[in-house]
C-alpha positions as CSV (number, residue, x, y, z in Angstrom):
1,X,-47.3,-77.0,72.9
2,X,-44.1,-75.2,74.1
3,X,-42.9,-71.7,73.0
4,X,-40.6,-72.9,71.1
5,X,-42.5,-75.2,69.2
6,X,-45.2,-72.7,67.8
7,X,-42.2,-70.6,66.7
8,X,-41.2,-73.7,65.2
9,X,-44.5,-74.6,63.8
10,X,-44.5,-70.4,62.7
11,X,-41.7,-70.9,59.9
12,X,-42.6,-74.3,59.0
13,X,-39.2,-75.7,59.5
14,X,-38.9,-78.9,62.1
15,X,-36.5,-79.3,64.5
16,X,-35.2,-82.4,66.1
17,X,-32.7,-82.6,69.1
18,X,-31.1,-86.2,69.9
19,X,-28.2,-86.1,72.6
20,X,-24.8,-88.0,72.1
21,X,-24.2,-91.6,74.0
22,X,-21.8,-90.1,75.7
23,X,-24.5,-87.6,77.2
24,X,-21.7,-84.5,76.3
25,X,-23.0,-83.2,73.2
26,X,-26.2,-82.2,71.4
27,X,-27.2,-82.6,68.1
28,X,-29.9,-80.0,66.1
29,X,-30.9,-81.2,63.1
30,X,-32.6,-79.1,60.5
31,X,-35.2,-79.8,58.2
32,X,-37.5,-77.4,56.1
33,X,-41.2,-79.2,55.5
34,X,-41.7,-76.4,52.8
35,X,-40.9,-77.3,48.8
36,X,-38.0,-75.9,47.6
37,X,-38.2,-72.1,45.7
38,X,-38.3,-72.7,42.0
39,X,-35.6,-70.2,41.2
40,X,-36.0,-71.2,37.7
41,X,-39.1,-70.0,37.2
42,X,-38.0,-66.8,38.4
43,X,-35.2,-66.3,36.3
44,X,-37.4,-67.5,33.5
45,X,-40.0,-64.5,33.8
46,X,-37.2,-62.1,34.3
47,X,-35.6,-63.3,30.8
48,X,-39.1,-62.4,29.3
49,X,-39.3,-59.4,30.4
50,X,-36.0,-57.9,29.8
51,X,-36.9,-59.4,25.8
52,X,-39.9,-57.5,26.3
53,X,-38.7,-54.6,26.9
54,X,-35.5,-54.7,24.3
55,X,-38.5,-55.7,21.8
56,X,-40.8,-53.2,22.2
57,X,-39.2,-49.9,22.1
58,X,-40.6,-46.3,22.1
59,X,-39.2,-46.3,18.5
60,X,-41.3,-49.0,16.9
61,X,-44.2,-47.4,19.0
62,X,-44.1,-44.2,16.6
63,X,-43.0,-46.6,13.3
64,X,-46.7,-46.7,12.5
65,X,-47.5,-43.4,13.5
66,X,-44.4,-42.1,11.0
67,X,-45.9,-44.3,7.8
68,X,-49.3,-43.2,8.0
69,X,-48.0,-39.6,8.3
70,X,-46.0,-39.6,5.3
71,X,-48.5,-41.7,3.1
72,X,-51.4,-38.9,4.1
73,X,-48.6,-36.1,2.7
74,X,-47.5,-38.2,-0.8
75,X,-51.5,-38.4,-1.4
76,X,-51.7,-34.5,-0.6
77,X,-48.8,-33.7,-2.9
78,X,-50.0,-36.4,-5.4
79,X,-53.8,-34.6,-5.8
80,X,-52.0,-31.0,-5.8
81,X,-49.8,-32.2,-9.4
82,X,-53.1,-34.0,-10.2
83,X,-54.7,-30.8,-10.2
84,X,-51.4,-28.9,-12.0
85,X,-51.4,-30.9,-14.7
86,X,-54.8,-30.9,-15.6
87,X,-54.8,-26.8,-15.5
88,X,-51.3,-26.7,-17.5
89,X,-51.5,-29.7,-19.9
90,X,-51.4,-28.2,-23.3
91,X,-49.6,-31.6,-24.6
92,X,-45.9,-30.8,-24.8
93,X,-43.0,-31.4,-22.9
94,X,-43.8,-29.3,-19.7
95,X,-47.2,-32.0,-19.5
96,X,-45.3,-35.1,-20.1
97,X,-42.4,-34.3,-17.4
98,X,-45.5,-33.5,-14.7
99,X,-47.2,-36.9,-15.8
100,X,-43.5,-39.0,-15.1
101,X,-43.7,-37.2,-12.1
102,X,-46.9,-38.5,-10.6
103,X,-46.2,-42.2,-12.2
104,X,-43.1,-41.7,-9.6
105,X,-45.4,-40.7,-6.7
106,X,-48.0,-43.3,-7.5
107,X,-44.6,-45.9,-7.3
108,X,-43.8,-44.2,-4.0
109,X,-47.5,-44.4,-2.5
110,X,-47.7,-48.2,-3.7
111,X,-44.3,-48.8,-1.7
112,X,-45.4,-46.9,1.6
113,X,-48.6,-49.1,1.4
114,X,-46.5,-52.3,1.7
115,X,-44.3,-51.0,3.4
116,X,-47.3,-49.9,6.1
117,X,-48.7,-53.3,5.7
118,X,-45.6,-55.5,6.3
119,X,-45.3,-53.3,9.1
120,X,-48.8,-53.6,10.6
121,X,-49.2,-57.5,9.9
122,X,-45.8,-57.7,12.4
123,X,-46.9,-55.4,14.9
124,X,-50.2,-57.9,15.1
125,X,-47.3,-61.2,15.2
126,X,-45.9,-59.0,18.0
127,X,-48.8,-58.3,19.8
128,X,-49.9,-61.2,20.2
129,X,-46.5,-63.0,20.9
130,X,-46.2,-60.3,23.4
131,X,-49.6,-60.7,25.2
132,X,-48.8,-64.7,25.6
133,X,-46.0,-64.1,27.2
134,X,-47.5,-61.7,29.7
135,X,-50.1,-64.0,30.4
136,X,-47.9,-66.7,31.1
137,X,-45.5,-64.2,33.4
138,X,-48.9,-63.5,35.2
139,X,-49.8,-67.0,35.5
140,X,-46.0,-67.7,36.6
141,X,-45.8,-64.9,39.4
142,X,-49.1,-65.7,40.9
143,X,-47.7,-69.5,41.4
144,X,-44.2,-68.0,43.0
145,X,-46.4,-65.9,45.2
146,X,-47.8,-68.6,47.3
147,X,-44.2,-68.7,48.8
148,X,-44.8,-65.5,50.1
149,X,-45.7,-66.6,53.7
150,X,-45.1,-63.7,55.6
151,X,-47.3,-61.7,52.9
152,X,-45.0,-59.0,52.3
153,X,-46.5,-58.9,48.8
154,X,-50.1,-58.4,50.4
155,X,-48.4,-55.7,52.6
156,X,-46.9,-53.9,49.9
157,X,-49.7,-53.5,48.1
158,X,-51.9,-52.3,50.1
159,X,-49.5,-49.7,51.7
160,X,-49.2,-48.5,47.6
161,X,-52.7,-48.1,47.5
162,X,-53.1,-46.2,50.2
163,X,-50.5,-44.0,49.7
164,X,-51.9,-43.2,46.3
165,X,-55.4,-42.7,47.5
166,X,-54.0,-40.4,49.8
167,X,-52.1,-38.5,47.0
168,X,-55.0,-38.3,44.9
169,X,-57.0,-37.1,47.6
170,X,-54.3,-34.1,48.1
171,X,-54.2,-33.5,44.4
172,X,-58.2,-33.7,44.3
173,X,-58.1,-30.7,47.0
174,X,-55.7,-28.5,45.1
175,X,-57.3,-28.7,42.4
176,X,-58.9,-25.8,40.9
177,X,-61.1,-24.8,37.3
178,X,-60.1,-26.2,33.7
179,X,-56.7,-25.8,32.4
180,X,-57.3,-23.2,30.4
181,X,-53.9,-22.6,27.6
182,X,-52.4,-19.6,26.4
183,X,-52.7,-17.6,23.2
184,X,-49.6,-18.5,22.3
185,X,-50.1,-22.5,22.3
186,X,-50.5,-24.3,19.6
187,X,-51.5,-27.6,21.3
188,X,-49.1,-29.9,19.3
189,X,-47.0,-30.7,22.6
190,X,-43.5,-31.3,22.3
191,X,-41.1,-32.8,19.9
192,X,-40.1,-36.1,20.6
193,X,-38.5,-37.0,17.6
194,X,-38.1,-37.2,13.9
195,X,-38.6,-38.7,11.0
196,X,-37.3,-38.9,7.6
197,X,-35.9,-37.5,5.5
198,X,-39.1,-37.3,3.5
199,X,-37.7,-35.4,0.3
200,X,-33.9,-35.6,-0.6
201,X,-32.7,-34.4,-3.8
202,X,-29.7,-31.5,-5.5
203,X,-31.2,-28.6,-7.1
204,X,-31.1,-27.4,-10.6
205,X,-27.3,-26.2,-9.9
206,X,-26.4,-29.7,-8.7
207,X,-23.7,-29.4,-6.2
208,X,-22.0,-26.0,-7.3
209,X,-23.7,-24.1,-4.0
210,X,-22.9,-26.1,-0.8
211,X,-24.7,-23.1,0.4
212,X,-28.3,-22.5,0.8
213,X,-31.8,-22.2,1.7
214,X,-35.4,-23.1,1.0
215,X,-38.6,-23.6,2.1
216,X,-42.2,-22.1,1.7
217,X,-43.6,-18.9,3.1
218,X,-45.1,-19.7,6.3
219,X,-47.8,-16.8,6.6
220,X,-48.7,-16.9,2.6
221,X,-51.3,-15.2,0.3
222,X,-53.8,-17.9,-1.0
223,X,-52.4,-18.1,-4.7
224,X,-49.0,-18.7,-3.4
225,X,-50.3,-21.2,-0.9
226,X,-48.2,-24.0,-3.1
227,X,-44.8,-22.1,-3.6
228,X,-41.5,-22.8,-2.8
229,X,-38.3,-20.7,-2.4
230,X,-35.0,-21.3,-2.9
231,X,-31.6,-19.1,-2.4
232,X,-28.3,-20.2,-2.9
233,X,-24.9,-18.1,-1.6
234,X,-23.4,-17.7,-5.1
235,X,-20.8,-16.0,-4.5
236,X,-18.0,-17.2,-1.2
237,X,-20.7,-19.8,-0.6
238,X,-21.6,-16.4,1.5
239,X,-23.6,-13.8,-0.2
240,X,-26.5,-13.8,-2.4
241,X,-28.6,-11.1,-4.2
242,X,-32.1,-12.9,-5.6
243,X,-34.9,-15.3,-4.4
244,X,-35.8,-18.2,-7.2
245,X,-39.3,-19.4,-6.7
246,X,-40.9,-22.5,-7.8
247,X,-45.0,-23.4,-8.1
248,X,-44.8,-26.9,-6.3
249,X,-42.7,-29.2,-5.0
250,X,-42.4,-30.9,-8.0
251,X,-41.1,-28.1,-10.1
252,X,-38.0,-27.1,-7.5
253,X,-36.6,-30.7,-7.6
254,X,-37.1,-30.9,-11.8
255,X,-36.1,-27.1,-12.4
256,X,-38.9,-26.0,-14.0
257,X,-40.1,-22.8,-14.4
258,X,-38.7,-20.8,-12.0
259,X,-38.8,-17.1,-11.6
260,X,-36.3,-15.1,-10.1
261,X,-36.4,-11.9,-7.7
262,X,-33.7,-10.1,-7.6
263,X,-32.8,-7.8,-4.5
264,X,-29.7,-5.9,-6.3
265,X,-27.9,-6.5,-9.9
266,X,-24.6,-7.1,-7.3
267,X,-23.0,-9.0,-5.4
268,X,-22.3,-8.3,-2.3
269,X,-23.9,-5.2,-1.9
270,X,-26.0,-3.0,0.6
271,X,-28.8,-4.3,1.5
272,X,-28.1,-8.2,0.1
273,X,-28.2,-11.9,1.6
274,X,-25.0,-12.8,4.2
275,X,-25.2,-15.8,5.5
276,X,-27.4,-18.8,5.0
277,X,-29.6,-18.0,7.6
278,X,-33.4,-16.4,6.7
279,X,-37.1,-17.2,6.0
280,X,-39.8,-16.3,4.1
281,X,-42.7,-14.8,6.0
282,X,-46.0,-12.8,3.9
283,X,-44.6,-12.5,1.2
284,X,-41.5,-10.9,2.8
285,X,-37.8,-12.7,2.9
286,X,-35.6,-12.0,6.4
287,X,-32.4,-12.3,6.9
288,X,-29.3,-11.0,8.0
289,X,-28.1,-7.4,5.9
290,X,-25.1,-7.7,4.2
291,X,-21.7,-6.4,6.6
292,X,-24.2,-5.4,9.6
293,X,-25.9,-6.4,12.3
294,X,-28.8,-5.5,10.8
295,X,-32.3,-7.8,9.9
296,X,-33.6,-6.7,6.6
297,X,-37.2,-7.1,5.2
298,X,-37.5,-7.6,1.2
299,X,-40.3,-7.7,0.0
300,X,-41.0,-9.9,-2.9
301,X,-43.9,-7.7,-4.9
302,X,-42.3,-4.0,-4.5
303,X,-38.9,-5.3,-4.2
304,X,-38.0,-2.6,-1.6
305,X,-36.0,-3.6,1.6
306,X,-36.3,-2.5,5.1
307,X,-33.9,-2.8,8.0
308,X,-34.3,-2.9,11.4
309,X,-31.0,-3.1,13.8
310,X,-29.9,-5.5,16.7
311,X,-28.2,-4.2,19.7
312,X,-24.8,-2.4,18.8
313,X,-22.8,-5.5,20.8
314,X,-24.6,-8.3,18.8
315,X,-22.5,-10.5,16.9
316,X,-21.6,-10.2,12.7
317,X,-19.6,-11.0,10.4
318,X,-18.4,-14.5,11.8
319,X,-18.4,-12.9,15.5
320,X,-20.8,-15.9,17.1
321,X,-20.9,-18.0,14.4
322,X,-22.8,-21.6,14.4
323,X,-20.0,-24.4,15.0
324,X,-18.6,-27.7,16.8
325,X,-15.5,-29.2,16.9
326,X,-14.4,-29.9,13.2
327,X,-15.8,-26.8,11.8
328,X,-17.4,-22.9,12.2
329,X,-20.2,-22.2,9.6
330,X,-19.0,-19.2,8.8
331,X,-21.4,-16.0,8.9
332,X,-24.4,-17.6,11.2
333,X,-23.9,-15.0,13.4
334,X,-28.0,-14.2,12.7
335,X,-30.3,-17.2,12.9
336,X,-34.0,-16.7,11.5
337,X,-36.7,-18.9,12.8
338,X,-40.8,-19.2,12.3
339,X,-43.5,-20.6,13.9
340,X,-47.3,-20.5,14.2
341,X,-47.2,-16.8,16.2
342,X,-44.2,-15.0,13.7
343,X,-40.7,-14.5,13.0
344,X,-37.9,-14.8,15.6
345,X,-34.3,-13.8,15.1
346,X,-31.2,-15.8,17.2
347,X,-28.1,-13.9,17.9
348,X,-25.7,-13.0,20.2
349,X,-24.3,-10.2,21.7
350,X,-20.9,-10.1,24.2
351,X,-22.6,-8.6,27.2
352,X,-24.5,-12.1,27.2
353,X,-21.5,-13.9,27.1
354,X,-21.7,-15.0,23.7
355,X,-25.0,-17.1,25.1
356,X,-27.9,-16.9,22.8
357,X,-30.8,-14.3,22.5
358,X,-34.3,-14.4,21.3
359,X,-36.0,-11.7,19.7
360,X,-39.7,-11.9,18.2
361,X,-39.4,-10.0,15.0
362,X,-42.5,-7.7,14.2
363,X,-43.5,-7.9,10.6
364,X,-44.5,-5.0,9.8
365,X,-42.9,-2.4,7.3
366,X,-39.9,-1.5,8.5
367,X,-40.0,-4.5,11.1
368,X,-39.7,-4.5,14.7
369,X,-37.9,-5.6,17.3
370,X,-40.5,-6.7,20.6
371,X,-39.9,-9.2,22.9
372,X,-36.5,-10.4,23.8
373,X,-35.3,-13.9,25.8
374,X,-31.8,-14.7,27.2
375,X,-30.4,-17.7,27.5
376,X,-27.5,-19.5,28.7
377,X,-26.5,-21.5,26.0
378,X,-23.3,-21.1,24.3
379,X,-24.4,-19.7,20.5
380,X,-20.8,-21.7,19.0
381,X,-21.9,-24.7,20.4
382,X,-24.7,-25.0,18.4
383,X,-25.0,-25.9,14.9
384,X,-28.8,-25.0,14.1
385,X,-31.7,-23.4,15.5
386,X,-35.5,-23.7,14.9
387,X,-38.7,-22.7,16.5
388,X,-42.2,-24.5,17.1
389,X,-44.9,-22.9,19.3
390,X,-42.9,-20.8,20.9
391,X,-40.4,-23.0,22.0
392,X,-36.3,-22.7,20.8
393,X,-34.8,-26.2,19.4
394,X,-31.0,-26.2,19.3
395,X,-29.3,-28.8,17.2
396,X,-25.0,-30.5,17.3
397,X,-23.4,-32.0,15.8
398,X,-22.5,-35.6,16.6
399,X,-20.7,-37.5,13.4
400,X,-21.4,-37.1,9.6
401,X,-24.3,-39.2,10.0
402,X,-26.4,-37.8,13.2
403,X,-27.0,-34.3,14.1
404,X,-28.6,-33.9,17.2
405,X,-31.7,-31.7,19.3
406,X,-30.2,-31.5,22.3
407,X,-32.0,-28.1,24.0
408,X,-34.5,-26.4,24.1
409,X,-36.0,-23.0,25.9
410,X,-39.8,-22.3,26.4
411,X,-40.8,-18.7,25.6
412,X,-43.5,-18.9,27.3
413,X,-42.0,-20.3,30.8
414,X,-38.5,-19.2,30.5
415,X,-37.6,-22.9,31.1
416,X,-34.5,-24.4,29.6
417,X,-33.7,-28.4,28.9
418,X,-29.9,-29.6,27.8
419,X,-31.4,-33.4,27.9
420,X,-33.8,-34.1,24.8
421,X,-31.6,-36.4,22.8
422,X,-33.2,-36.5,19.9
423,X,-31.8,-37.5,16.7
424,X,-31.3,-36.2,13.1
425,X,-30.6,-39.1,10.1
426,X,-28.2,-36.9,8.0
427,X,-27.8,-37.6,4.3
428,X,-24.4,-35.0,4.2
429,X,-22.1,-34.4,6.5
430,X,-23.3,-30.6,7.4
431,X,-26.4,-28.8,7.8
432,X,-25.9,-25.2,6.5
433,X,-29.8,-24.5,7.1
434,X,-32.8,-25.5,8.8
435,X,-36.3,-24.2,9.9
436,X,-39.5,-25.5,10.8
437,X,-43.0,-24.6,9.0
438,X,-45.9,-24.4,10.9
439,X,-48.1,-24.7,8.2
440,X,-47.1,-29.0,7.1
441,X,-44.9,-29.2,10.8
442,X,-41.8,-30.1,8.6
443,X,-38.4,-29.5,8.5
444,X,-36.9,-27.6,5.9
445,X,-33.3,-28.6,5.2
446,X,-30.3,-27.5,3.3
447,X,-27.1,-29.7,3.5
448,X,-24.3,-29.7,1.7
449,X,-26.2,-28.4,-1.6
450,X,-29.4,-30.7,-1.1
451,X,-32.5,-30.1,-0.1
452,X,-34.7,-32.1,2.5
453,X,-37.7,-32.0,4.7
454,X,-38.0,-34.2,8.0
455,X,-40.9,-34.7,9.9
456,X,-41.7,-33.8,13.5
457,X,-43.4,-36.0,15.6
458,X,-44.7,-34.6,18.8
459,X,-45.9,-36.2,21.9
């Protein structure tokens, strides 16, 4: 057999020369004893998988996840005003309203159980739809693969492999002990997203305070383990002068039985709330002192306040306010923040640009300034703040629908992200208020005169 015929032979395509009668010309004609590609069926398994990938969704993945999440804290909250009411019934009106109350969160349970069902009974539809398609996509590719005569495939594959034998060979080499984690670390990973809201309702002064803040003490003694706090800016929608507690959940949405600290009988004053910015942290409320850039410390049993300054260039009195495009929330200049090591204050000062700082607040009596971060982001770009194990989370605004996390800076590596994307469903238009408590991983929220809690899911 000639040269040219094994080459022939080689790509399975047939030649055959005939030569013209007038002897002048020669004819090649080309033939190709292979079946044609089935292009189809290639186009076919790329369509499924593109529907596979536009079905399942890293969305849906966490539906489940969000369900069971919020059922497990309705049953919580349900056995808590179990409890309540069996302490406090006496028979009058106080028992009756607690007992509508957990008829309502029995109606809420029963619907996140179908809800959670309906959803699980599709995810098993989809599960299965989804494995018989990559079974037949499997089936499909190792059919198209028999037109692989060159074995490129084959190639490929084993040049993968080795190349990640060889990488975990080099990774196998350099690497030392356990991971051991830091003190600081709370081991809940990263937020990826959230969920909710999971409570939405006005206050007792309906919408007369479009200014605000609540949430529950994050570091609290055992009998106030269940209490809530509420403040709202009474006077400007700027300043406030008492604290208005609550015994459960319950009891702040109805208005019942609240009690009322009061930090001074005026309004503004020394000493009292500016701004809409502060937390409640053993049994103490921080926030920012009324016409300084000063944090003050009330405590809630003596009443007394303690101050400690910020540096004489940080920002007050509307200086590095929150804000986007449409609006400045006026008086932010201070932003208070907990999580499961403390208190944090974010401000910002001119001889950082206007870029926001970090300080870990001290609790004791007076408080403390310690630790201090810099950053590079842009404090009037930013609408909101929060803090979970260490790590800063910086909201925007997007639209009167979606508020956005869109940074975030590690404490404990000094790293900084602009790319997180994660978003916010927004009942209001504005957020005036929100902080994270370590002790449920929620999100305390106060928009536009309601109150709401989301829920943080981490990776």
């Amino acid at each position: 057999m000639s040269q040219s015929n094994v080459f022939i032979w080689m790509i399975f395509i047939s030649l055959s020369f005939s030569q013209s009668a007038r002897g002048k010309e020669c004819v090649c004609d080309l033939k190709n004893s292979d079946p044609a590609f089935p292009m189809n069926k290639l186009t076919k398994v790329e369509t499924t998988a593109l529907q596979c990938i536009g079905t399942i969704t890293s969305e849906k993945m966490t539906d489940l996840d969000r369900l069971v999440l919020g059922l497990q804290q309705r049953i919580k909250q349900l056995e808590d005003n179990v409890i309540l009411l069996e302490k406090e019934d006496n028979g009058n009106l106080y028992g009756a309203v607690s007992l509508r109350i957990i008829e309502l969160e029995i109606a809420e349970i029963q619907d996140l159980l179908g809800k959670l069902n309906r959803t699980t009974k599709d995810y098993q539809h989809l599960s299965v739809q989804t494995a018989a398609q990559l079974e037949d996509m499997k089936d499909t590719m190792v059919e198209l693969e028999k037109f692989d005569k060159m074995q490129v495939l084959k190639k490929y594959r084993e040049s993968h492999i080795k190349k990640n034998l060889e990488q975990c060979k080099e990774e196998l080499k350099a690497t030392a002990g356990p991971p051991t984690v830091s003190s600081g670390r709370c081991g809940l990973g990263r937020v990826v997203n959230v969920a909710g809201p999971r409570t939405y309702s006005l206050t007792v002064y309906g919408t007369s305070y479009t200014f605000g803040a609540w949430g529950r003490d994050a570091n609290p003694a055992p009998a106030d383990k269940n209490k809530y706090w509420l403040v709202v800016l009474s006077s400007s929608n700027v300043f406030g002068h008492f604290v208005r507690q609550y015994s459960t959940l319950s009891t702040i949405i109805l208005g019942i039985g609240p009690t009322d600290t009061y930090i001074s009988s005026s309004n503004p004053t020394t000493n009292t709330i500016q701004g809409p910015n502060m937390v409640m942290y053993g049994n103490a409320l921080y926030y920012n002192c009324y016409n300084t850039f000063s944090v003050c410390q009330f405590n809630m049993t003596t009443r007394s306040v303690s101050t400690v300054a910020l540096p004489n260039d940080a920002g007050y009195n509307s200086k590095f306010p929150f804000a986007h495009l449409a609006t400045t929330y006026a008086y932010t200049d201070m932003d208070f923040a907990t999580d499961e090591s403390g208190v944090y204050v974010i401000y910002a000062t001119t001889s950082n640009f206007g870029n926001v700082i970090i300080s870990k607040v001290e609790t004791s009596n007076p408080p403390v300034l310690s630790q201090t971060w810099s950053t590079s982001l842009h404090k009037r770009t930013v609408t909101n703040t929060f803090m979970v194990c260490g790590v800063l989370y910086a909201t925007r605004y997007l639209d009167k629908e979606i508020e956005e996390i869109f940074y975030s800076y590690d404490t404990k590596t000094n790293k900084e992200r602009y790319d997180l994307n994660i978003k916010i469903k927004k009942m209001q238009a504005n957020i005036e208020f929100l902080n994270y408590d370590p002790r449920d991983h929620l999100l305390y929220v106060y928009s536009d005169a309601y109150i709401l809690t989301y829920e943080l899911i981490f990776q």
